[in-house]
C-alpha positions as CSV (number, residue, x, y, z in Angstrom):
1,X,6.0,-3.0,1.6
2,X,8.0,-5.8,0.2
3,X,10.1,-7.2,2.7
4,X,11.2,-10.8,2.2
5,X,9.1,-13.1,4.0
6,X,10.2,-13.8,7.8
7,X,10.0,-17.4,9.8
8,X,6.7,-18.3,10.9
9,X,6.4,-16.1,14.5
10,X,4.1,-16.2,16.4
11,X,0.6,-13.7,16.5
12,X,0.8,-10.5,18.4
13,X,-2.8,-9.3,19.1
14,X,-3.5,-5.9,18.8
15,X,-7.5,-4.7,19.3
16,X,-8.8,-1.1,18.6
17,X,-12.5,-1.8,20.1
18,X,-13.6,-0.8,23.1
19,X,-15.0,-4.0,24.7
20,X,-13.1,-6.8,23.5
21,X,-12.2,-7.6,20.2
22,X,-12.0,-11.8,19.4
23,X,-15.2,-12.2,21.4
24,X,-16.9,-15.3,20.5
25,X,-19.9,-13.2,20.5
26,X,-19.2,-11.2,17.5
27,X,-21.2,-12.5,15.0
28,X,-23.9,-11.0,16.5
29,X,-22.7,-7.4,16.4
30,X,-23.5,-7.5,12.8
31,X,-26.9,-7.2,12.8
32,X,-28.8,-4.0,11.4
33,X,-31.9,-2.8,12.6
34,X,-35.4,-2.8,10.1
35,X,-34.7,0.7,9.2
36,X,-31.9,2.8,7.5
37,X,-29.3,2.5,10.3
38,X,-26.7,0.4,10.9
39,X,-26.6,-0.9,14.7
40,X,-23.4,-2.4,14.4
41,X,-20.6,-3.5,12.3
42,X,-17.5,-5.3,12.8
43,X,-13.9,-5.3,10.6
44,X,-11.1,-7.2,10.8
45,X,-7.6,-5.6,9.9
46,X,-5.0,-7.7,9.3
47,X,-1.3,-5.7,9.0
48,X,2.2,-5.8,9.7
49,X,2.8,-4.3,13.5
50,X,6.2,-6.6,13.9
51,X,9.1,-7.7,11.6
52,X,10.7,-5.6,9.1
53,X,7.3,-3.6,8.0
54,X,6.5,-3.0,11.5
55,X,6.8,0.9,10.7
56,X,4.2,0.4,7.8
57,X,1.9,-1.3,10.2
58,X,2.0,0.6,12.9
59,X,1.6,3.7,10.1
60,X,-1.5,1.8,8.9
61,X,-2.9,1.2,12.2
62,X,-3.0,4.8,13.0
63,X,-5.0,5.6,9.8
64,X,-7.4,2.9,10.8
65,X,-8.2,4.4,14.2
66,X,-8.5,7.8,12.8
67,X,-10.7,6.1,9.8
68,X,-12.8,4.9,12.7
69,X,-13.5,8.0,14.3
70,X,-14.3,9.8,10.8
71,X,-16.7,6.9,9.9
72,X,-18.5,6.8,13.4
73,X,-18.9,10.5,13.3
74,X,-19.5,11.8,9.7
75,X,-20.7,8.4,7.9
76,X,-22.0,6.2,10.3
77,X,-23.7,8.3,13.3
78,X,-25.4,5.7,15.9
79,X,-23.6,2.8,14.5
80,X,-21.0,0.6,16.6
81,X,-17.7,0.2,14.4
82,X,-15.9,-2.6,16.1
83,X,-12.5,-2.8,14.6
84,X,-10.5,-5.8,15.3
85,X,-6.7,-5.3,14.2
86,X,-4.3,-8.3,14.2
87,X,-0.6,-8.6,13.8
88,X,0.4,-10.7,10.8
89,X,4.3,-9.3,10.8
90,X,4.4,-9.9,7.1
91,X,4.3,-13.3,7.0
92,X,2.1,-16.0,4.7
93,X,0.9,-18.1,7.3
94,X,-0.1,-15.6,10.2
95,X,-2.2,-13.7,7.6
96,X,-3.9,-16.9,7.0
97,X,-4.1,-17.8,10.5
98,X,-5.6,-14.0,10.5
99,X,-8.1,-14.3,7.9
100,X,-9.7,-17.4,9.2
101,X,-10.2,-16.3,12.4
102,X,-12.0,-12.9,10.8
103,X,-14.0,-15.6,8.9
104,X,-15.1,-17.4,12.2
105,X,-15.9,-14.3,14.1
106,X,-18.3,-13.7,11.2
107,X,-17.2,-9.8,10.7
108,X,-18.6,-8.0,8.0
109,X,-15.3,-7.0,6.4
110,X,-11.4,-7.3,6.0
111,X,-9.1,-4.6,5.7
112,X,-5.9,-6.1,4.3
113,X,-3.3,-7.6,4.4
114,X,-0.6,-4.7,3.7
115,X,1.5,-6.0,0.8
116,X,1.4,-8.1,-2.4
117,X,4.1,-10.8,-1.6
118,X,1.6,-12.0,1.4
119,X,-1.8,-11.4,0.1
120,X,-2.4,-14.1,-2.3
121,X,-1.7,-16.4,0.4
122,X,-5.1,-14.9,2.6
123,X,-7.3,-13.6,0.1
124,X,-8.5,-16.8,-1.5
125,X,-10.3,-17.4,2.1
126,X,-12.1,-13.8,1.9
127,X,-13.4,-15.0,-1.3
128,X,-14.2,-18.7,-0.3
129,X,-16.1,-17.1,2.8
130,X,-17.6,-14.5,0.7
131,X,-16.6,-11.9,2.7
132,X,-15.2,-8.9,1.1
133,X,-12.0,-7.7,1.7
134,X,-9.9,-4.6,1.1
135,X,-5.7,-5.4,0.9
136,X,-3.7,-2.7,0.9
137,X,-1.3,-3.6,-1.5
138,X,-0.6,-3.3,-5.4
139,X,-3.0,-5.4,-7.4
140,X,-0.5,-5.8,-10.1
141,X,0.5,-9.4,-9.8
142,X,-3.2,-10.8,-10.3
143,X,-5.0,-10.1,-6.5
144,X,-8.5,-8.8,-7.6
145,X,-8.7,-11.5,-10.5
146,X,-9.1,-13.8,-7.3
147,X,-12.8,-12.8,-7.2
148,X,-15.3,-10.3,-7.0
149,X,-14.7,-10.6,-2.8
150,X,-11.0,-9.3,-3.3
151,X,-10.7,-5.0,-3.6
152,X,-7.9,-3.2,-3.6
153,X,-6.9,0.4,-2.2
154,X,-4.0,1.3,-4.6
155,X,-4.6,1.3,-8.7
156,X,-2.3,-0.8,-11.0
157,X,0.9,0.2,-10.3
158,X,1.9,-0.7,-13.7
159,X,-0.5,1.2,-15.3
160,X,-0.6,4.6,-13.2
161,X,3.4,4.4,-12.0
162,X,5.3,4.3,-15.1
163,X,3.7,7.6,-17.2
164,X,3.5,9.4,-13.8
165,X,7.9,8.6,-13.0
166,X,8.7,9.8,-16.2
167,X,6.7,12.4,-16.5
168,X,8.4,13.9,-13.3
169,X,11.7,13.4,-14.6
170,X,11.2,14.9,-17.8
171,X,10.0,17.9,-15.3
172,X,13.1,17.4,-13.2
173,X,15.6,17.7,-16.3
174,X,16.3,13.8,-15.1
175,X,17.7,11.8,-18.0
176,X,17.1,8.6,-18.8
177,X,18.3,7.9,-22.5
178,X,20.8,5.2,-21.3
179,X,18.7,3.2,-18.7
180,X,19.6,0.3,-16.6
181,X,17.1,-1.9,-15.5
182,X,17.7,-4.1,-11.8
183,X,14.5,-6.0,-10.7
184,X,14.2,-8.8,-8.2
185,X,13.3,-12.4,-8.9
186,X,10.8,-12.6,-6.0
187,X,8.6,-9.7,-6.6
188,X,6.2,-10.3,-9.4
189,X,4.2,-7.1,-9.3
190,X,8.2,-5.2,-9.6
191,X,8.5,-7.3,-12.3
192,X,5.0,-6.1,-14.2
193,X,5.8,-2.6,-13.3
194,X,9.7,-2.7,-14.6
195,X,8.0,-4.5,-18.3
196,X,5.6,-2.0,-18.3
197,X,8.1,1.3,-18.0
198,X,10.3,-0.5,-20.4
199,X,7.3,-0.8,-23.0
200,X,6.3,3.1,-21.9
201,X,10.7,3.6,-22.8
202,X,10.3,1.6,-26.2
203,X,7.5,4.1,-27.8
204,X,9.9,7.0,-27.1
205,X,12.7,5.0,-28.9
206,X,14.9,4.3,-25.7
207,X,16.1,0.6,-25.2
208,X,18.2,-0.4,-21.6
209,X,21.5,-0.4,-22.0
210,X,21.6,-3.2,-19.4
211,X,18.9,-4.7,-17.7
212,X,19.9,-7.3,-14.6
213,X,18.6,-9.3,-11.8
214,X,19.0,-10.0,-7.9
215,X,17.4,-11.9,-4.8
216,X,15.7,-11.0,-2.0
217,X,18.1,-13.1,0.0
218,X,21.5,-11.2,-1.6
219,X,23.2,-8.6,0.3
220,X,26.2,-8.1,-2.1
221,X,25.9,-7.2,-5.1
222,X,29.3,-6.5,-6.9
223,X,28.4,-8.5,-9.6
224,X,25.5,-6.5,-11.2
225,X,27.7,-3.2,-10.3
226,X,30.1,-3.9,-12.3
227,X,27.7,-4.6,-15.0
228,X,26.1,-1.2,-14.5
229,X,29.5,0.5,-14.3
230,X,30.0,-1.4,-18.0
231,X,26.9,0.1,-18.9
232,X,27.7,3.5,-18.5
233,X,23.9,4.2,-17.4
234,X,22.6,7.8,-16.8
235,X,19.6,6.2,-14.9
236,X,18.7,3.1,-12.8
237,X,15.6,1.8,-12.1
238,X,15.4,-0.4,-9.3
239,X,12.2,-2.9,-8.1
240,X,12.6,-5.1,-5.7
241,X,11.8,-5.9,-2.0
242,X,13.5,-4.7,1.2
243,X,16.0,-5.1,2.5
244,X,17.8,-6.0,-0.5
245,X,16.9,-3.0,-2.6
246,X,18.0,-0.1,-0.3
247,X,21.5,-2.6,0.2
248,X,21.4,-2.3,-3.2
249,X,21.1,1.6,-3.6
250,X,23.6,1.7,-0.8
251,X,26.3,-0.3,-2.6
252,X,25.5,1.5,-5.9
253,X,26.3,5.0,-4.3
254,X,29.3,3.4,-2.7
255,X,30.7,2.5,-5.7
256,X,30.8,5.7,-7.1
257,X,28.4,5.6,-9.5
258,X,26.1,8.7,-10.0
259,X,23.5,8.1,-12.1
260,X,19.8,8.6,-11.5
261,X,18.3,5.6,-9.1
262,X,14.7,5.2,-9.7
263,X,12.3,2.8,-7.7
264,X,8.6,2.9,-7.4
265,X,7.0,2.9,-4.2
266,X,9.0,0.5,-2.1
267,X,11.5,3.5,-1.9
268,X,9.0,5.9,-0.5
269,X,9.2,3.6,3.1
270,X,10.7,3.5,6.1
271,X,11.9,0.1,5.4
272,X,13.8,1.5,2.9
273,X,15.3,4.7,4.6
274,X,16.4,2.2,6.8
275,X,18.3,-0.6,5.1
276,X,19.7,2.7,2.6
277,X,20.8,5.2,4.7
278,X,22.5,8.5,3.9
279,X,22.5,6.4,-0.2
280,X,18.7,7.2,-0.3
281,X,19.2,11.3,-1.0
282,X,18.3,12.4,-4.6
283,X,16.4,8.3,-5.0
284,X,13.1,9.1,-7.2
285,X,10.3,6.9,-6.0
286,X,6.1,6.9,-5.9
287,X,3.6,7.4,-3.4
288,X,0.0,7.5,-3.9
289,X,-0.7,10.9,-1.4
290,X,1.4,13.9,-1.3
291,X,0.2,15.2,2.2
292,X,2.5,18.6,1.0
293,X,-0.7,19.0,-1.8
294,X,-2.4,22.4,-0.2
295,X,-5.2,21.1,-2.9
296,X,-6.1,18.2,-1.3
297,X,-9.4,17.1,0.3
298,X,-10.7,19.0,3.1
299,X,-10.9,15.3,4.8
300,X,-7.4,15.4,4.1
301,X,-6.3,18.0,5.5
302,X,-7.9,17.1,8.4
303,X,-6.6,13.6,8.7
304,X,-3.2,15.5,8.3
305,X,-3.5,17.6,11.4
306,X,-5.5,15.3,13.5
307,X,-2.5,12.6,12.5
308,X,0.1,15.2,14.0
309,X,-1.4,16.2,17.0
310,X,-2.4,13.0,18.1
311,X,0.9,10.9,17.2
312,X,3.3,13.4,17.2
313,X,4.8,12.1,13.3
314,X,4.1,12.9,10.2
315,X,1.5,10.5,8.0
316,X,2.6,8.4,4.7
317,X,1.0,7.0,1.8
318,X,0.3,3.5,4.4
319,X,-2.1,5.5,6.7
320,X,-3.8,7.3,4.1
321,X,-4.7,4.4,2.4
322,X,-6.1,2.4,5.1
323,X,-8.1,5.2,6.6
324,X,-9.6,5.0,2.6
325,X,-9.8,1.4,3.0
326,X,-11.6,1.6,6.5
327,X,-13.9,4.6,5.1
328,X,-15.2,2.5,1.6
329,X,-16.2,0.0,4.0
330,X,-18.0,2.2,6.0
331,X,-19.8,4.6,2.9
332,X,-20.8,0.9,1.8
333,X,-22.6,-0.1,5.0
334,X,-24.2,3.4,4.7
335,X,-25.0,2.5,1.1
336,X,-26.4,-0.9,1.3
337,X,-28.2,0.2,5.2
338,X,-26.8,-3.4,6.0
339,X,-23.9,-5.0,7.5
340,X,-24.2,-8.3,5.8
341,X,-21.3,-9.1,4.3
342,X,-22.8,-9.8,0.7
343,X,-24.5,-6.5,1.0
344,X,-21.5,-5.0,1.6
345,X,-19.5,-6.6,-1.5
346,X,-22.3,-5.4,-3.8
347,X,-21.8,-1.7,-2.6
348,X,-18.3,-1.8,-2.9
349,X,-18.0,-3.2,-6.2
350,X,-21.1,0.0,-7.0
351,X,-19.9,2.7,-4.5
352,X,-20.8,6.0,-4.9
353,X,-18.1,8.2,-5.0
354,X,-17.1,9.4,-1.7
355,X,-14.2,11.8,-0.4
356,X,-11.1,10.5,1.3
357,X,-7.8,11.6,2.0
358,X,-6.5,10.1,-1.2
359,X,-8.5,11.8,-3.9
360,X,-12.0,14.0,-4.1
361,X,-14.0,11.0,-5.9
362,X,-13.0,7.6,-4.9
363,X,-14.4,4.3,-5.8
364,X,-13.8,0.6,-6.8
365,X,-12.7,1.3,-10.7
366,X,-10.8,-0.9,-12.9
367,X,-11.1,-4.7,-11.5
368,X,-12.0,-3.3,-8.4
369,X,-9.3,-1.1,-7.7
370,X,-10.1,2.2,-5.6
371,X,-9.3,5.0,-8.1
372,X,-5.6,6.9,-6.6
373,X,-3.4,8.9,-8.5
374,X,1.0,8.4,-8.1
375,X,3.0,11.1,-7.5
376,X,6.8,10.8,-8.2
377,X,9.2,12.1,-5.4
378,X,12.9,12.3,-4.4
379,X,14.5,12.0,-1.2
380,X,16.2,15.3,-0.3
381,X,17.2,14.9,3.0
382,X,15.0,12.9,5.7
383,X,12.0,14.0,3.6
384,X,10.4,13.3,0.3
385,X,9.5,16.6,-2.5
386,X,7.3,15.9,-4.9
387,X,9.5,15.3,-8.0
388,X,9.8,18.5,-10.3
389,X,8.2,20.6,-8.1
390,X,8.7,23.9,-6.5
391,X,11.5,24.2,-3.7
């Protein structure tokens, strides 16, 4: 979700409407009729589907066109859902080139962008257009305090992450009374999570026993090994963006060094599995939806198997989360009985509580932040187990 930011490409276009997505003409699909429905409503999605996230675009996409059916079907019967998905492959100035065209096509909503390192660059236009939008990325480094048009489909990462990680090692039998701490310069929101687990260490009377920095840009890292192997750590926690962190992991195992490696939810991705390799086995990170939980939603469940049979791969936490993101917009329209965009804010910021594949009873909580709980997990294997539970 944190990849280092690529050259300026330029856009792929990818549309999941029917009859033409970009048309000139779509303004006027956001009209509602006198009474309770909801003729039509249009959404613009902005995600990574090229680059070095493509796999959590392509992951997000699928949840949006699944999210579209559901909403058409269960929460919006008779209403058009025109959803208008564009390829910003991770990069500032695509999802701003993104964002602006959503804005002059005059859609209702914005799903995105996917990740916190690009969305402070688009979401200042949602809010200057006053159009609300949805990103589907931590809020931790600041992105709702941007205005009351910015929401956000994961919860403080900071807040929820931390108590969740070590309560799952404490179930594990994972210790962590010598940590080492390796956070990247670039990623502000790995930053805030890292100073929050260390405050969450302090109160239990554990201090690092090293704590360390790197770049996005490195790809060796001798130099902070060899301060870790100094250390003598019997856990590291890691937060940083990707490539560099799973190189890092990598060159940690390959070094021979075996303590715990802890990361948050960067280390839950493809991206990650990918720049690690075989080094990722026995890595604790987060997610914000175990799709293993046989007490999850019924709607879950169902996005589960409807996910499989159709694409032939399991879900992650990135599709869940934007069918979420697709369906709040959607229970809004229902809720306000309008597609105007200010309509819609208002709705989101007092949603009802509405079931998704995330959690029983989500809304827009805290500063705007739909309510989602983290679950720690280990690679064992190609797959991820939920952290302390049962094999």
């Amino acid at each position: 979700m944190r990849a280092r930011l690529l050259g300026v490409a330029a856009a792929i276009t990818v549309c999941a409407v029917a009859s033409g997505c970009g048309d000139d003409s779509s303004g006027d699909q956001n009209s509602a009729t006198s009474g309770s429905a909801v003729e039509s409503v249009s959404v613009g999605v902005s995600i990574p589907l090229s680059g070095q996230v493509e796999a959590l675009g392509v992951d997000a996409k699928r949840g949006i066109e699944l999210a579209k059916e559901t909403a058409e079907r269960d929460v919006l019967p008779g209403t058009k859902l025109t959803v208008d998905i564009r390829d910003d492959a991770f990069e500032k100035q695509q999802t701003v080139v993104n964002f602006q065209r959503f804005l002059q096509e005059k859609h209702s909503a914005i799903v995105g962008p996917l990740g916190s390192l690009i969305a402070n660059a688009a979401l200042p236009l949602s809010q200057q257009g006053k159009i609300p939008a949805i990103t589907m990325s931590a809020p931790d480094n600041g992105l709702t305090k941007i205005g009351d048009q910015v929401f956000a489909s994961l919860p403080f990462m900071a807040e929820s992450g931390p108590p969740a990680l070590l309560g799952g090692l404490d179930k594990a039998g994972i210790a962590y009374q010598r940590p080492v701490f390796l956070t990247s310069q670039n990623y502000e929101s790995g930053a805030i999570f890292i100073a929050a687990l260390k405050k969450l260490l302090a109160e239990k009377g554990i201090q690092p026993a090293h704590s360390s920095t790197y770049t996005e840009e490195d790809k060796d890292f001798s130099a902070q090994i060899a301060l870790v192997k100094n250390a003598n750590p019997d856990a590291i926690f890691v937060s940083g963006g990707l490539p560099a962190t799973g190189l890092l992991v990598k060159q940690l195992k390959a070094a021979g060094i075996d303590a715990a490696i802890i990361g948050d939810v960067g280390e839950s991705t493809p991206p990650f599995v990918s720049s690690a390799g075989n080094a990722k086995e026995g890595v604790v990170a987060l997610v914000y939806w175990d799709p293993t939980n046989p007490d999850g939603t019924a709607i879950g469940r169902k996005f589960v198997e409807d996910y499989r049979a159709r694409y032939n791969a399991e879900p992650s936490q990135y599709s869940a989360i934007a069918f979420d993101s697709l369906l709040a917009v959607a229970h809004a329209v229902k809720q306000a009985k309008s597609s105007d965009p200010a309509a819609i804010s208002k709705a989101l910021t007092n949603l009802a509580p509405f079931e998704g594949v995330t959690g029983p009873e989500l809304t827009f909580g805290k500063e705007r932040t739909l309510t989602a709980t983290a679950v720690p997990v280990v690679w064992k294997g190609d797959k991820l187990a939920v952290l302390g539970g049962a094999e």
